[in-house]
N, C-alpha and C positions, 0 to 999 in steps of 0.2 A: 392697831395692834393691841391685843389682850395682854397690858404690861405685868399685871399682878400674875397672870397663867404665865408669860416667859417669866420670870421673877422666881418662881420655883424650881427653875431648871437649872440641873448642873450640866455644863457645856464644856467639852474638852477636844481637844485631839486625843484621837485613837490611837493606838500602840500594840506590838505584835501579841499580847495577852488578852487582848480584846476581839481576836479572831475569831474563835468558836461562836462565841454568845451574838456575837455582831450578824456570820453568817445564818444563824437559826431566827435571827430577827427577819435578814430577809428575805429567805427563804418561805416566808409569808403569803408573800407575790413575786411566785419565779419570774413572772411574765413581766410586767412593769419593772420591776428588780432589772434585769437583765444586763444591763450596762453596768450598774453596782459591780453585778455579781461577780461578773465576769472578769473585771480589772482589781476584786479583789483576790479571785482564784489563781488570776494571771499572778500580780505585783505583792498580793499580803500587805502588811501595813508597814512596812520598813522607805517602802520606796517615797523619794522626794516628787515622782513626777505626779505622782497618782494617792492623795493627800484622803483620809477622811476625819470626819469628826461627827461628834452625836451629843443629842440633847436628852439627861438622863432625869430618872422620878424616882425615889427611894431605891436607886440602884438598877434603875431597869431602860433600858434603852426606851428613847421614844421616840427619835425619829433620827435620821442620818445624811448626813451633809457629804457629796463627795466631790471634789475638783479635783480636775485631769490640766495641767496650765489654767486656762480663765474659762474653762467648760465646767458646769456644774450639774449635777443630780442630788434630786432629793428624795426621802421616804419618809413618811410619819402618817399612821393611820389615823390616829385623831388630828385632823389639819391644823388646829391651832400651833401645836408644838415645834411648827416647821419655824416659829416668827425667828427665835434666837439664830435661829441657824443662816436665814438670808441676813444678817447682820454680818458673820462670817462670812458667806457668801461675797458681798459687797468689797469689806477687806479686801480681799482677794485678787476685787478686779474682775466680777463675773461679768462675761458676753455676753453666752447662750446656757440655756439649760430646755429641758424638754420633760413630758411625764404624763402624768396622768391629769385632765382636765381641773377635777377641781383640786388638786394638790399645785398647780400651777395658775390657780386662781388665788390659791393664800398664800404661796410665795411671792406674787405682785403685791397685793395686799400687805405684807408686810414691807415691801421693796421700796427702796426710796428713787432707783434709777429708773429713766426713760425708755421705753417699748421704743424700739428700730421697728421691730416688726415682728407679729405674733401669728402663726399659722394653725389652721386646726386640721384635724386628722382623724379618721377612724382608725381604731387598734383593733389589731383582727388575730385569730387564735386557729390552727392547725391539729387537729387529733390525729392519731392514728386511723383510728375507725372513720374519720371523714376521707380521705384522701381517695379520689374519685381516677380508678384506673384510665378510665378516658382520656384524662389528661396527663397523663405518662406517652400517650402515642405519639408522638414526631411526625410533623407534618410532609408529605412526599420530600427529598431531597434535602433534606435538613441532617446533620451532623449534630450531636447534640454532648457535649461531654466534659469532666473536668478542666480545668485549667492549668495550665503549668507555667514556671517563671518562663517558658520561650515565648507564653501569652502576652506578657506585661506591657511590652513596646504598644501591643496594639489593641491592649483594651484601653490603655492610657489615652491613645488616639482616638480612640471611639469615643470617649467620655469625656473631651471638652467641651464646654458650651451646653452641655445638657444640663439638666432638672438636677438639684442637687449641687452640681459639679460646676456650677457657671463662675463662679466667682474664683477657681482656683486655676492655675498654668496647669499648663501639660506635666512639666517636672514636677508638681505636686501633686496629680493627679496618679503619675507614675510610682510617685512614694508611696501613695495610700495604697494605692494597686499591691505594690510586693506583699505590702503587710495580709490585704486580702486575699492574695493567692496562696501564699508560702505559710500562712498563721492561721488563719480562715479559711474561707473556701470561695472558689468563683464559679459557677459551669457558664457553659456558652453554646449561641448554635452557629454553626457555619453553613453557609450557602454559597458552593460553585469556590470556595476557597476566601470568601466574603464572611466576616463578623458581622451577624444583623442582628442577634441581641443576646444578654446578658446579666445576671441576676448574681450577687454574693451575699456571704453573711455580713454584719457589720458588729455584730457581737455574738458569743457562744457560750454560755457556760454546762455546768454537769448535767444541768437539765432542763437548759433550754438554748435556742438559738433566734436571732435577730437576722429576717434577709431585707436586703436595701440592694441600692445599685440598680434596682429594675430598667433594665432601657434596650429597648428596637430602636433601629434606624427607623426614619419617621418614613423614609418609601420601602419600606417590610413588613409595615405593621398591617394588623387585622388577617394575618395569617395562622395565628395561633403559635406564635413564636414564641413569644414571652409564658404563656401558658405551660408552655412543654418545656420550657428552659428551666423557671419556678419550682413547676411539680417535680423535676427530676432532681433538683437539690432539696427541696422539703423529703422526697422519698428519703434520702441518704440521711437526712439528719432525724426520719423518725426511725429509721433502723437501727439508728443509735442507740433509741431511746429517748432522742430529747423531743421537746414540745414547740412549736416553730411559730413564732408569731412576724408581725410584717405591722406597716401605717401606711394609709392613704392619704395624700389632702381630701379630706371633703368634698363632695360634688365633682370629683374625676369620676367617672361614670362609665369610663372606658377601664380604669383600673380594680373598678369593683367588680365587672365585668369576670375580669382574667382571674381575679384570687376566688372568687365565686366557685367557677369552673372548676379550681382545684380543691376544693374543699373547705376554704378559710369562713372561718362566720366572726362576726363583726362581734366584738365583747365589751367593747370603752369606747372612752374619747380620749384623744393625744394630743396635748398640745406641743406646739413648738415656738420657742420667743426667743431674739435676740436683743440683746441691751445698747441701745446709742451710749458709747464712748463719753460723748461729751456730755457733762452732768448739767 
């Protein structure tokens, strides 16, 4: 750690007068931001659950710390400035946090906890002008349409034990679901009265949108299910207006496949890390 560069920096928690200037900092990198953004558009800076704080330089934000419980995000263009903040961090009790590659390269680097497990990912970027009508068409016999809370029972069911989802119950599973139905958005396709796959946001904000959730039943796949399901909620979120991005693990080759199709082109790298517990 660059102690004399953290050494300059004033470090505080944020407060509801700190809004404005906070959200034009991140508003930077809608895209990367998007989790920030989004829970600060949601909560503002009042609320306990959803906590931020920032590392300042003659008054100017330099980079921004946010935890949600023991989940963390970071931002700070010049990487060094993130150091003070994974100190907070740490406090804290940080898990997992996730970001942009080398911004999650200087958060270890300053870190003093142990890697459980660190995932990499391509970040991938949705235009308006990319979006490739082809994949809007529904495959023969396919149902393809939003979600409603009568969905919830049975996307919940659908999504245990999968990619993502393996480590949480069904009733957890169910929680996250409402939020992504009723708050967010889910579509889905139906075949013969059968859920075979299904895609949601996982964050939103005024100008952009996060989709995660990707998943076919594994005897439906290669039919262009996930394709058509994808593009038909990217359509709705660019007629918004917003900008729609997504992550792959790396080397899924099947999954770059399907986002290809619909228009996504690859723009970063994304890592993802979670923190062993025991120090």
């Amino acid at each position: 750690m660059n102690v004399q560069h953290a050494s300059r920096l004033e470090v505080r928690r944020l407060r509801e007068h700190d809004i404005a200037r906070l959200a034009a900092f991140l508003d930077k990198e809608p895209g990367y931001n998007l989790f920030l953004i989004s829970n600060l558009e949601q909560y503002g800076l009042r609320n306990p659950y959803v906590r931020f704080w920032a590392a300042f330089a003659s008054g100017q934000i330099r980079a921004v710390l946010m935890m949600v419980e023991r989940r963390g995000a970071f931002f700070a263009p010049y990487l060094e400035d993130v150091y003070p903040l994974v100190e907070i961090a740490e406090r804290e009790h940080l898990s997992f946090t996730m970001g942009q590659r080398e911004l999650m390269d200087a958060v270890l680097a300053a870190s003093t906890q142990r890697i459980e497990r660190r995932e990499e990912h391509s970040f991938c970027e949705l235009r308006p002008v990319d979006l490739r009508p082809a994949a809007l068409e529904p495959p023969l016999g396919i149902t393809i349409r939003r979600a409603t809370g009568a969905d919830v029972d049975r996307l919940a069911a659908f999504y245990v034990g999968t990619a993502g989802f393996e480590h949480l119950s069904e009733t957890e599973i169910r929680r996250l679901m409402v939020g992504r139905v009723h708050h967010l958005r889910t579509y889905l396709a139906d075949k013969d009265h059968r859920l075979v796959s299904a895609a949601s946001t996982s964050a939103e904000s005024r100008l952009a949108a996060m989709i995660g959730g990707v998943w076919t039943a594994p005897d439906a796949r290669n039919r262009g299910y996930s394709t058509a399901v994808v593009a038909r909620l990217a359509q709705e979120l660019l007629h918004e207006g917003r900008y729609v991005y997504l992550f792959y693990l790396e080397g899924n080759l099947a999954a770059a496949r399907v986002y290809e199709k619909i228009g996504f082109r690859v723009i970063g790298k994304w890592s993802v890390i979670y923190f062993s517990q025991n120090r």
